[in-house]
N, C-alpha and C positions, 0 to 999 in steps of 0.2 A: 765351510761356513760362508754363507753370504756374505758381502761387502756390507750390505748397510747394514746386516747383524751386526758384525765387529764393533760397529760404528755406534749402534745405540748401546750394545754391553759395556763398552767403553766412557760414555756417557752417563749411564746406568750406576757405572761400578765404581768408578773413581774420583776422588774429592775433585772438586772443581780448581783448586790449585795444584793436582796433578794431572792436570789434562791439558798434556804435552803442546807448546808454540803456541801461546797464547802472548798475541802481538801487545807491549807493551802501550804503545801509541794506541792502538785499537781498542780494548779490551769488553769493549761491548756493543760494537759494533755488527753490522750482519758479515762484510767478507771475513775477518778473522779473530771473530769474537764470538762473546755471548751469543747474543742475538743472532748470529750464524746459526749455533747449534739449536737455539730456541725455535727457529725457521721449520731446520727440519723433524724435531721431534714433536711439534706440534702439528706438522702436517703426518706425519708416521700414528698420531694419536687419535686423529680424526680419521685415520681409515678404521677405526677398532680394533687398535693394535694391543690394548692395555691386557687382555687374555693372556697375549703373548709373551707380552715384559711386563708383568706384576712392579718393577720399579722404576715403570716408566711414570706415571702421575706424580712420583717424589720428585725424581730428578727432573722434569717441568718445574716443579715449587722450587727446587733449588733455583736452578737457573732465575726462574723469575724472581726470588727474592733478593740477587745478585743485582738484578737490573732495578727491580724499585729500591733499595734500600742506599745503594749506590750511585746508579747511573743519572737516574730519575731526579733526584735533588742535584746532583751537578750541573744539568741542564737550565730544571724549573730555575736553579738560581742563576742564571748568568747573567749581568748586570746589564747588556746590553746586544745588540747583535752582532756587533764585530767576535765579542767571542764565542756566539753560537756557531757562526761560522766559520770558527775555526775547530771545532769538534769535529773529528776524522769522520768522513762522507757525512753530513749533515745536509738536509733535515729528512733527506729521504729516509736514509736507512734509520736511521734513528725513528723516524715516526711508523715506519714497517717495523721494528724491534717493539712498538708502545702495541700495534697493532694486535700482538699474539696475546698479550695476555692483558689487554687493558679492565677486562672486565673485572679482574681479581682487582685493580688498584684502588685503595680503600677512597684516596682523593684524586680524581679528574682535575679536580680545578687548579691541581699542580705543572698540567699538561703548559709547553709552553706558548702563548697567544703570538700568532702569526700570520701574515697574509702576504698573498703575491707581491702585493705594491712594495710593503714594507722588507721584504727581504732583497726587492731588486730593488731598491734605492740605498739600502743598509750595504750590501753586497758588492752592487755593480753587475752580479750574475742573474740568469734566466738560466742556465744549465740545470739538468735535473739533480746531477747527485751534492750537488754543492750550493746549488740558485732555488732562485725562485718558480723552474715547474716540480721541484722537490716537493714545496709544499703541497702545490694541486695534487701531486702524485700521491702526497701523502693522505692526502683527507678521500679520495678516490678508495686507495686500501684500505683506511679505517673503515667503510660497510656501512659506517652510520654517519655520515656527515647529511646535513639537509640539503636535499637532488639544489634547492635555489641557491645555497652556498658554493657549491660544486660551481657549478655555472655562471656565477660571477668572479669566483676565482679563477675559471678557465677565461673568461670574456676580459679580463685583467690580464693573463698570459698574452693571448695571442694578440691584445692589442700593445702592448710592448714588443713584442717578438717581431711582428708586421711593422713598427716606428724603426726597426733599425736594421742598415743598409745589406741586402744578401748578402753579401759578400766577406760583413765585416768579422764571423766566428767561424772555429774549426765545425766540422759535421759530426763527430763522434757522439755515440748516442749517450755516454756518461757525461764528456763536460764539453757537448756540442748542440748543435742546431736539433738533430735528430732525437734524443732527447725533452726536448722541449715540444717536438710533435708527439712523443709519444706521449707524454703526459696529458696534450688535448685531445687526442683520441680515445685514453683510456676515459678521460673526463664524456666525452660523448657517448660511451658503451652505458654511463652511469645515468647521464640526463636523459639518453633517449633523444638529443635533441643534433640537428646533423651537425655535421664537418662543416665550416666555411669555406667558398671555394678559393680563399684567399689561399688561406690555409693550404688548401692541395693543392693548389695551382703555385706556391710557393716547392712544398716537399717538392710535388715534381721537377719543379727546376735543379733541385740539390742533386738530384739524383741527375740529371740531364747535366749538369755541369760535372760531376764527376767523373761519368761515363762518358763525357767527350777532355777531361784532365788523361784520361788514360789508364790513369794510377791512383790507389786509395791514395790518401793524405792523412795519416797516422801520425800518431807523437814518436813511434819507434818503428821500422821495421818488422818486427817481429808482431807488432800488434796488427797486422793488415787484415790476416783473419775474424780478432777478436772480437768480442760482444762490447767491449766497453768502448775500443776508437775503430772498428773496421769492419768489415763485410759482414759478423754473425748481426752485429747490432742494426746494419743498413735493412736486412731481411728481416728481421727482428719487427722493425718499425714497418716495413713495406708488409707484411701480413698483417701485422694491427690495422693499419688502412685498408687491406683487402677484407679483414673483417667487419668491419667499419662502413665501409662504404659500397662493397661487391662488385667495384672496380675491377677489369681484367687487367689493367694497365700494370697494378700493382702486384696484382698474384703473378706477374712477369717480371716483374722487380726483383720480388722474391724469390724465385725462380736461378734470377742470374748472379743475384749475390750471394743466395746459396750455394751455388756452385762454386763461385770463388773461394769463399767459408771454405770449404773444403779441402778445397785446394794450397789453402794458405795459414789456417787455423796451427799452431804448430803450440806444444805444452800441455796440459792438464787440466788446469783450470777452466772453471767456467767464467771468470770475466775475462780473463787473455786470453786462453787458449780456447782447446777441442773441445773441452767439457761444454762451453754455452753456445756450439753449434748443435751437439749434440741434444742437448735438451729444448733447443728451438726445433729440433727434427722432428720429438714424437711430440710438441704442443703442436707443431703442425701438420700432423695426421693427424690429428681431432680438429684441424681447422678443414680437412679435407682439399691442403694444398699439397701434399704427399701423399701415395698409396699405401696400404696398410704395410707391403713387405720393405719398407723403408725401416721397420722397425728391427729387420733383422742386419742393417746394414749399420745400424745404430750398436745392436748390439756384439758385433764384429769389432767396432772402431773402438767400442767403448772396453771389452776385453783390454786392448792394446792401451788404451789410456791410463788404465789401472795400477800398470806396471811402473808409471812414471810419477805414481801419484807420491813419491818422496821429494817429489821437487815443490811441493806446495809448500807453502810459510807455513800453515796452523792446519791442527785437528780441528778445531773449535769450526772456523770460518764458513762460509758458506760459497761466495762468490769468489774465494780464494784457499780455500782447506777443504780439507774432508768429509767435511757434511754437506757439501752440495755434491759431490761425486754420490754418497751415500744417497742420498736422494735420488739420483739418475738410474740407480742399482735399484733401488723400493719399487720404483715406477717402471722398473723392462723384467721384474719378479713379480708385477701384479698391476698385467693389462685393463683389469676393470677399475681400476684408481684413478678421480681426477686428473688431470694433466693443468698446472698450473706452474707459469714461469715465475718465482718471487719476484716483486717487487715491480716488474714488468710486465704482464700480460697476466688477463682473468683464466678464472678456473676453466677447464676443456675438459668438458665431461665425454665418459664413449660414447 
C-alpha cells in the first residue's frame, strides 16, 4: 500500500480523537494539527480523488466542522492582538487553515480584521509565520482578496521592512528576513505588478552577506539544512525570485543552496528536515530549475526518509507529521498533479 493510501484510510477511518499525536498546544494548526490534515486531503480531493475514497467528502466535513465550530470562534473572539499573536504559528497558518474550506463558512464576517500596519505595531514582528508578512501571505492564499488590497498590504510590507536597519533580524524564512521576501514576491505573482529593486537589491545583499559569513546562521545546528531557518528555505525564496523576476543571478542562488540542502537537511520533516528540500525539488522541476530525472533522485531519498518518519510529532500535521510526507508520496505516484508548496509558493502545473 502506498504511503499516502495509509495516510487518508487513516484519516478516513478513525474518529478524529483517535488520530494518534495530535499536538496539545497545536490542535488546529497546519504543522501538527487539523489544518495539517485539512491541507492535504483537500489537495488529495481536488485531484478527483473521491471515486477512490467514497469517505473522503465526510472526513473533509469532519475536519472542517472541528475547525469552524472550534477553532474559528476562538480566534474571531480574541479581545485583542497580543493574544492572536500568541495562537501557535499565527496568522499565516491559521488563515491558510480558513483558506481550505472557507467557502462552506456560513459567516465570513467572523473572519478576523487585520492589516500589515496593525499587526507590526500590535507585534513588533514582520516575520511571516508569527508577523506581519503572515498576513499579506495570508490574503495572497485566500485567491480572492481584491488584486488593490494585495498591493497595499504588500507596499505596507516592504516599506517597514526597507525602515529597518539590515542587519538588525535573523534570515530564516519562518521567523526571518527571507520570509518576509517571500511574502512580497508571492504578493507580485498576484498583482502582476514588479518587484522593487530595493527589494532585490536588499535580498541580494542577505544572500551575499551570508555567503561571505561562511556559515548558515540557524537557531540550532541541526536546522542548517531546513525550510523553516536554513538552506531548503534560502532556495525556497531564491526560486520564488527567479520566478518572479527571470533573474539568472537567483536560479544560481538556488542552485547553491540546494546543494547545500542536501548536503545538510538531516530528519523527516518537511519544516526541519529532508522532507521540504525534497518537495522544493519537484515544485522545482515544474519551475524548470531542475531536470526532469531530478525526480528520480527525489524519489530515492524519499524512500529513505520514510523509514524515519516515527520520529515526527503528529499524524495529523503537515509541516511536522504525516500528512505532508503523505503528500510528497501523492505527488511522485501521480506526475500529472499540480506541484504546489503549501502555504509558500503557487501551484506548478506540468
Amino acid at each position: 500500500m502506498a504511503f499516502h493510501t495509509h495516510v487518508v484510510d487513516t484519516l478516513i477511518n478513525r474518529p478524529l480523537e483517535l488520530v494518534f499525536g495530535l499536538n496539545a498546544r497545536e490542535p488546529f494548526a497546519v504543522p501538527n494539527g487539523y489544518a495539517g490534515a485539512l491541507v492535504f486531503l483537500r489537495f488529495v480531493e481536488q485531484q478527483g480523488a473521491r471515486s477512490a475514497w467514497p469517505g473522503l467528502g465526510p472526513a473533509i466535513e469532519r475536519f472542517e466542522a472541528a475547525m469552524r465550530t472550534e477553532w474559528l470562534p476562538e480566534v474571531a473572539g480574541a479581545p485583542d492582538m497580543e493574544e492572536w499573536r500568541s495562537y501557535p504559528h499565527s496568522p499565516v497558518v491559521g488563515l491558510e487553515a480558513l483558506r481550505w474550506q472557507r467557502a462552506r463558512f456560513a459567516d465570513e464576517n467572523a473572519l478576523p480584521s487585520q492589516t500589515v500596519e496593525a499587526v507590526a505595531e500590535s507585534t513588533g514582528r514582520l516575520e511571516l509565520w508569527r508577523g506581519a508578512a503572515g498576513v499579506l501571505q495570508g490574503l495572497v492564499l485566500g485567491g480572492n482578496a481584491p488584486v488593490g488590497l494585495v498591493a497595499r498590504e504588500a507596499a505596507a510590507l516592504e516599506a517597514a521592512w526597507l525602515a529597518r536597519p539590515e542587519s538588525e533580524a535573523f534570515l530564516g524564512l519562518a521567523h526571518g528576513q527571507l520570509g518576509i521576501v517571500c511574502a512580497l514576491l508571492n504578493a507580485a505573482i498576484v498583482t502582476g505588478e514588479p518587484v522593487s529593486q530595493a527589494v532585490l537589491s536588499r535580498l541580494r545583499g542577505l544572500y551575499d552577506a551570508q555567503q561571505r559569513a561562511g556559515q548558515w546562521q540557524s537557531m540550532m545546528p541541526s536546522l542548517e539544512g531546513s525550510l523553516c531557518n536554513g538552506m531548503t528555505g534560502a532556495a525556497l525564496v531564491a526560486a520564488l525570485a527567479y520566478q518572479v523576476t527571470g533573474d539568472a543571478s537567483f536560479e544560481a542562488l538556488f542552485s547553491t543552496h540546494l546543494r547545500a540542502a542536501q548536503e545538510t537537511a538531516v530528519g523527516p520533516s518537511i519544516c526541519c528536515g529532508t522532507g521540504g528540500m525534497l518537495l522544493l525539488m519537484l515544485v522545482a522541476e515544474k519551475l524548470g530549475l531542475l531536470p526532469a530525472e531530478s525526480r528520480d533522485w527525489v524519489k530515492a531519498r524519499f524512500i529513505l526518509l520514510l523509514e524515519q518518519r516515527k520520529q515526527l510529532s503528529s499524524f495529523l500535521g503537515f509541516f511536522s507529521g504525516y500528512c505532508g510526507l503523505a503528500y510528497i508520496d501523492f505527488l511522485l505516484h501521480h506526475p500529472e498533479a499540480p506541484v504546489e508548496f503549501p502555504i509558500l509558493m503557487p501551484a506548478q502545473t506540468p
